[in-house]
C-alpha positions as a printed NumPy array, in Angstrom:
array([[ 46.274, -52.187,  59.2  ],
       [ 44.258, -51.236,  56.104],
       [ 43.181, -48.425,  57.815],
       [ 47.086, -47.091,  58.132],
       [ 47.432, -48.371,  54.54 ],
       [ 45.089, -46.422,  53.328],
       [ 46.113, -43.324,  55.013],
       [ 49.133, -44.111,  52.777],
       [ 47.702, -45.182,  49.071],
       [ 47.572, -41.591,  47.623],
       [ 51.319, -41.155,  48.558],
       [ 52.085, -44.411,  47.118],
       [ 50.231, -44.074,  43.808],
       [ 52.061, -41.234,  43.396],
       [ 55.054, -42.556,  43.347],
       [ 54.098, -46.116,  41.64 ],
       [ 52.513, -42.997,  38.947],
       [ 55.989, -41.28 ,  38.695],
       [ 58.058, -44.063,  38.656],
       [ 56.083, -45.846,  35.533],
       [ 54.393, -43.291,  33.693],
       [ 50.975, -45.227,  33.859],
       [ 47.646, -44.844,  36.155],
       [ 46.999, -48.629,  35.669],
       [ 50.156, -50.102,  36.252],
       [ 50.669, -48.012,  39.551],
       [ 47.145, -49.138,  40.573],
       [ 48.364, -52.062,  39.946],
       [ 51.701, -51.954,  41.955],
       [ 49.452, -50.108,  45.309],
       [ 47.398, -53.52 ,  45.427],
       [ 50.03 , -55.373,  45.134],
       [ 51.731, -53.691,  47.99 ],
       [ 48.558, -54.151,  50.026],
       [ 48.447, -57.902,  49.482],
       [ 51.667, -58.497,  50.373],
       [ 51.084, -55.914,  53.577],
       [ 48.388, -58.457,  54.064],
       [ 50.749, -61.454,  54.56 ],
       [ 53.151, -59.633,  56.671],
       [ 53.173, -59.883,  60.668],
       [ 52.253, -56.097,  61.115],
       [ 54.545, -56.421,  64.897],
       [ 57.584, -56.948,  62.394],
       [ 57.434, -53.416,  60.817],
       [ 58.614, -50.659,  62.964],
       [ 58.267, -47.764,  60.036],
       [ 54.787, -48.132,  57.773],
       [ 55.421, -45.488,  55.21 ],
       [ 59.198, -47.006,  55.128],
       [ 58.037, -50.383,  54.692],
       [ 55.269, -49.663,  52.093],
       [ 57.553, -47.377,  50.085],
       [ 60.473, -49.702,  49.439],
       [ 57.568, -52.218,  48.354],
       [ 56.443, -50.016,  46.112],
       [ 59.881, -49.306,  44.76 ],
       [ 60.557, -52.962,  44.205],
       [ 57.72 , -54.202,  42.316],
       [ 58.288, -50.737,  40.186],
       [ 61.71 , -51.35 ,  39.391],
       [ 60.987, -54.827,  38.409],
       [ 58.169, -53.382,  35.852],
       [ 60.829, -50.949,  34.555],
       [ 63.657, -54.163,  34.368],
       [ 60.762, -55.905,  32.573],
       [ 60.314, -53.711,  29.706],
       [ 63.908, -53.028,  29.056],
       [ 63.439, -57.222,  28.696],
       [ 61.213, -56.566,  26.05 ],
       [ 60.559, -53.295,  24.068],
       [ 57.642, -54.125,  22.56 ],
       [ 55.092, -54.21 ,  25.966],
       [ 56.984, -50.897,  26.771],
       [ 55.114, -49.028,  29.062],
       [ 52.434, -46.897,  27.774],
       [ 52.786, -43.428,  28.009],
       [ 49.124, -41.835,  29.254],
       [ 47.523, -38.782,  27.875],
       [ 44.561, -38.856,  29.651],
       [ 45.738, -35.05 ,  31.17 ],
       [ 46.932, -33.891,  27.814],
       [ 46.253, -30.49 ,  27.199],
       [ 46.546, -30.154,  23.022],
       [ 45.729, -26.33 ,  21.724],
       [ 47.001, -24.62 ,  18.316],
       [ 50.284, -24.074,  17.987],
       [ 49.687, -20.305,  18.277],
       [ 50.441, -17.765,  21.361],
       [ 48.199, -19.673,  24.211],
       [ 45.807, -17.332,  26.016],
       [ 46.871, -16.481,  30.144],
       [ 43.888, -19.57 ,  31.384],
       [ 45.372, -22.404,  28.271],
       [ 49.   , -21.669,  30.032],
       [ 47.517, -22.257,  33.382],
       [ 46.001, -25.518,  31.994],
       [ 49.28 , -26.245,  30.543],
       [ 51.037, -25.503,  33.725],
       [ 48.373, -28.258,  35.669],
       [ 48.819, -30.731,  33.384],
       [ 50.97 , -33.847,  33.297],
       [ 54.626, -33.111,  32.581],
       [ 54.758, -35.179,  29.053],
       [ 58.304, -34.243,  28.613],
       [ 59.198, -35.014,  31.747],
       [ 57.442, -38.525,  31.16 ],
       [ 59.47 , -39.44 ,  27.905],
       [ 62.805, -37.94 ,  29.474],
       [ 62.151, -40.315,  32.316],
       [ 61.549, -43.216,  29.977],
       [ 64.635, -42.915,  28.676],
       [ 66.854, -43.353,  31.889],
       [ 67.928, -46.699,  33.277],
       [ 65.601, -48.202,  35.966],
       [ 67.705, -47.833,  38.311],
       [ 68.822, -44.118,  37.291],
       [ 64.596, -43.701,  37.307],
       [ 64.151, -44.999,  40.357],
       [ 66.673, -43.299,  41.937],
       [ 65.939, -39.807,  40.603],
       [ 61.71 , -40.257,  41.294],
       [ 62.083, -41.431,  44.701],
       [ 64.977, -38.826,  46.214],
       [ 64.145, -35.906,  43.607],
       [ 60.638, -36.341,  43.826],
       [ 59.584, -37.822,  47.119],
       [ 62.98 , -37.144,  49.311],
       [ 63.337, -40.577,  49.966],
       [ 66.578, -40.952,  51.612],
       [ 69.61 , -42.331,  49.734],
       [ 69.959, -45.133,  52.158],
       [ 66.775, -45.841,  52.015],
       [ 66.645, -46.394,  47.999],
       [ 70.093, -47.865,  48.385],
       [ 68.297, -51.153,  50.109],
       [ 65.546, -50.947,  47.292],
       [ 68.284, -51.1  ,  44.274],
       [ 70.903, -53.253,  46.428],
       [ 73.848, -50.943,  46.291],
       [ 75.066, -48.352,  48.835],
       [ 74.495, -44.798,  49.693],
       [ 77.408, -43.144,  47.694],
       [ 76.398, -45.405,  44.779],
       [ 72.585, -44.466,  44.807],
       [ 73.371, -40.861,  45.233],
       [ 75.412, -40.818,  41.44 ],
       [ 72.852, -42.645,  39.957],
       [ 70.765, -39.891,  41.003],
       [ 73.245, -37.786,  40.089],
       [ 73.48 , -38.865,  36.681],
       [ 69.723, -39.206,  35.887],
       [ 69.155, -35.392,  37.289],
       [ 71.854, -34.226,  34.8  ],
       [ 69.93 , -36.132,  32.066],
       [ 66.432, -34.57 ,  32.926],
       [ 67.901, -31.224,  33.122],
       [ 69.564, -31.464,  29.74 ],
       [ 66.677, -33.348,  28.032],
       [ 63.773, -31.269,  29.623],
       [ 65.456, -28.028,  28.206],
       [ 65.835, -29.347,  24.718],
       [ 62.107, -31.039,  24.812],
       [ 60.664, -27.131,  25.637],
       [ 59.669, -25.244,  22.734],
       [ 62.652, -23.839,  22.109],
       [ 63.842, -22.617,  18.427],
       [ 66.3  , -26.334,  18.344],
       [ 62.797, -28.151,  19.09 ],
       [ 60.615, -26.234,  16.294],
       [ 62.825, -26.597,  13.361],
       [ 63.262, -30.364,  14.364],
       [ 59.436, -30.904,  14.46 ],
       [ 59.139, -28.637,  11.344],
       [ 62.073, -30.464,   9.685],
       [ 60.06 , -34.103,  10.352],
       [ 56.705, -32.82 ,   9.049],
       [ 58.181, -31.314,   6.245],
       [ 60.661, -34.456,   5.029],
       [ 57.29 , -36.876,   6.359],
       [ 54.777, -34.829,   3.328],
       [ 57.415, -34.762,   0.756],
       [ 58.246, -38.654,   1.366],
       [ 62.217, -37.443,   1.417],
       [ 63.741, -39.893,   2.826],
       [ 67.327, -38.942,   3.291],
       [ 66.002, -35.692,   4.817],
       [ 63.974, -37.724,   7.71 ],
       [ 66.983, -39.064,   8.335],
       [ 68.868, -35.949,   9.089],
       [ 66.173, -35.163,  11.591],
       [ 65.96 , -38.902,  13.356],
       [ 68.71 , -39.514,  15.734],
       [ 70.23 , -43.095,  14.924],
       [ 68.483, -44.869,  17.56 ],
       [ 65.086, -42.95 ,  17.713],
       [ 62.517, -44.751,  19.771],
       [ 58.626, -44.849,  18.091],
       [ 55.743, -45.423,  19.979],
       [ 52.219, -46.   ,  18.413],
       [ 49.532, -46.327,  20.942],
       [ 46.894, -48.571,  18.526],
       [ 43.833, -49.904,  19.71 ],
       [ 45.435, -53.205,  20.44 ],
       [ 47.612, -51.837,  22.617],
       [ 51.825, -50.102,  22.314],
       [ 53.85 , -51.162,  19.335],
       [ 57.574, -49.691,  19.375],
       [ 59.813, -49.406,  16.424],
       [ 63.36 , -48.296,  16.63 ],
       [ 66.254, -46.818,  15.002],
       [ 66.166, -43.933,  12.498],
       [ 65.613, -46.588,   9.22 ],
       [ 62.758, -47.793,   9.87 ],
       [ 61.059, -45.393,  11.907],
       [ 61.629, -42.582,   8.228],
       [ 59.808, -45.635,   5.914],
       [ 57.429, -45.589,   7.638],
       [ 56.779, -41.91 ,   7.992],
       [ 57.174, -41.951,   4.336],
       [ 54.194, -44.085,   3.811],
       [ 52.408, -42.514,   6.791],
       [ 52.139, -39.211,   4.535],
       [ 50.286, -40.425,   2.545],
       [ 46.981, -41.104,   4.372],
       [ 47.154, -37.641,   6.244],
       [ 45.016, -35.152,   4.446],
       [ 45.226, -32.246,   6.464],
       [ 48.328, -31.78 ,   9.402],
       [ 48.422, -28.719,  11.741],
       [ 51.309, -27.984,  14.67 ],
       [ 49.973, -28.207,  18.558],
       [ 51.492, -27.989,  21.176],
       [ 50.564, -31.124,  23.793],
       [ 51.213, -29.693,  27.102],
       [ 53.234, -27.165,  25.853],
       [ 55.66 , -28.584,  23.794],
       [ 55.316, -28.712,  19.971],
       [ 54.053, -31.448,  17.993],
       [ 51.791, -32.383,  15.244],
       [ 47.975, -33.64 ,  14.541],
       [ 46.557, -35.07 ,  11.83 ],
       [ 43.549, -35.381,  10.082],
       [ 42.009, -38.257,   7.235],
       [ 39.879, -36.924,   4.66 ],
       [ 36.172, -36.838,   5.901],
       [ 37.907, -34.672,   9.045],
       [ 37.614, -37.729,  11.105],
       [ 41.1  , -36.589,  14.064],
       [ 43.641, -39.522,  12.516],
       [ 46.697, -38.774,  14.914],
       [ 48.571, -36.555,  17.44 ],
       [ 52.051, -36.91 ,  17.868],
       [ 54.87 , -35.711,  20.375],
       [ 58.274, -35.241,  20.07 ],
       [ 61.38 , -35.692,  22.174],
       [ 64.599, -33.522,  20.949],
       [ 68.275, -33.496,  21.864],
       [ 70.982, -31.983,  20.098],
       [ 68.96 , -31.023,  17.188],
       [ 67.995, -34.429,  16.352],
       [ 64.669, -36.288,  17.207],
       [ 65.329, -38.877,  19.847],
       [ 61.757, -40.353,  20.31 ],
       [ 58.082, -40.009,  18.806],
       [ 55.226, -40.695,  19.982],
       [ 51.841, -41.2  ,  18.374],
       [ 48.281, -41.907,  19.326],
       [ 45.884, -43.264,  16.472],
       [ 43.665, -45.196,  19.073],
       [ 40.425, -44.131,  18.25 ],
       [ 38.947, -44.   ,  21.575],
       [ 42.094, -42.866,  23.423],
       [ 41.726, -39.55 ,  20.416],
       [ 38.184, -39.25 ,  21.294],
       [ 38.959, -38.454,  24.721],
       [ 40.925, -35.518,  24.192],
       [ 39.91 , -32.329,  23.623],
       [ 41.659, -31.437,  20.108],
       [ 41.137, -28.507,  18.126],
       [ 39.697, -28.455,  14.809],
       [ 41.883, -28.764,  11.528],
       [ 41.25 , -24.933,  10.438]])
């Protein structure tokens, strides 16, 4: 048995990865599957990779219900494969680089679907889970698993084109930065969609702020500690980084777009989590 599970974890991390956004809480969700595996009479499962996968897609989905539950422990979006360069014209072996890394747009897009839409669209889009199959993990049928689908593929698409570095997703970033130095309020709220979602990954862990009020004060008072800020692009999409006075790398934040208007931020200022990226130099 742990033999055949094992033959089995790599798929299954995977999709624990894709359904959560986070290396640690799909290692997580793998042992769990193999403890419960553990307790189960091995004659009573005709399909392994069945069994294991609708497992997997349970204790997921009950992550994802759980931080709907509470915003705050939302789950915490990894950029251990983020590729940051100057926002200039990357070179043919940065857009290969780019090309390898973790989809970050595609992460946030996901974030923002339903679990059950997210479920849905990672296990049939993703892994070609059949819709019965995903059906018995979300407890509805077929025809109602396949919209939900449905519906969360029509929200990548749209998303994922307006989170590329298109024109609309420039001036939006440029707009922020701009309005952010300045301290003009009423013009960060212009840019900030209504119920903009903020993430700060801090060394004690996620902290989420939303809706467009609060997020702008405190990009107001932000400014002012920044002495030097310089557009990237993280994983190919634009963004900012920032620098404190003595040079020391003081933040590098992504942006998620729609419609013109910026729908969520987020920003690292974890010290160690900065220090393990390789970011370019303020000049």
């Amino acid at each position: 048995m742990a033999d055949a599970f094992e033959a089995q974890r790599d798929r299954l991390r995977a999709v624990a990865y894709r359904a959560l956004g986070s290396h640690a809480d799909a290692e997580d969700v793998v042992q769990e599957a193999w403890m419960r595996l553990a307790r189960q009479d091995a004659a009573t499962i005709g399909n392994l990779a069945g069994w294991l996968t609708t497992v997997v897609g349970r204790i997921s989905l009950d992550l994802l219900r759980s931080r709907r539950a509470h915003p705050v422990i939302a789950y915490e979006q990894e950029f251990a494969n983020l590729v940051v360069t100057a926002h200039d014209d990357p070179a043919p072996d940065e857009l290969v680089a780019l090309a390898d890394s973790v989809g970050l747009a595609l992460l946030v897009v996901l974030d923002s679907l339903s679990p059950s839409e997210r479920l849905a669209f990672v296990l049939h889009d993703m892994f070609a889970v059949p819709f019965q199959e995903i059906g018995r993990i979300l407890g509805k049928s077929a025809d109602a698993t396949k919209m939900l689908a449905s519906r969360a593929r029509r929200k990548v698409q749209a998303t994922d084109h307006t989170t590329g570095p298109g024109r609309e997703h420039r001036e939006a970033v440029q707009a922020f930065g701009a309005a952010a130095r300045s301290g003009d309020f009423e013009a960060l709220l212009r840019v900030l969609d209504p119920n903009v979602k903020l993430t700060v990954d801090t060394p004690d862990g996620p902290v989420v702020t939303l809706g467009a009020t609060t997020v702008a004060a405190g990009a107001r008072m932000f400014s002012g500690k920044v002495a030097r800020q310089r557009p990237v692009l993280l994983n190919g999409i634009p963004g900012h980084m920032s620098w404190s006075p003595d040079g020391t790398p003081l933040s590098v934040i992504a942006f998620t777009v729609s419609e013109g208007r910026i729908t969520g931020i987020h920003i690292v200022v974890d010290p160690a989590r900065l220090a393990s990226i390789d970011l370019p130099t303020p000049d």
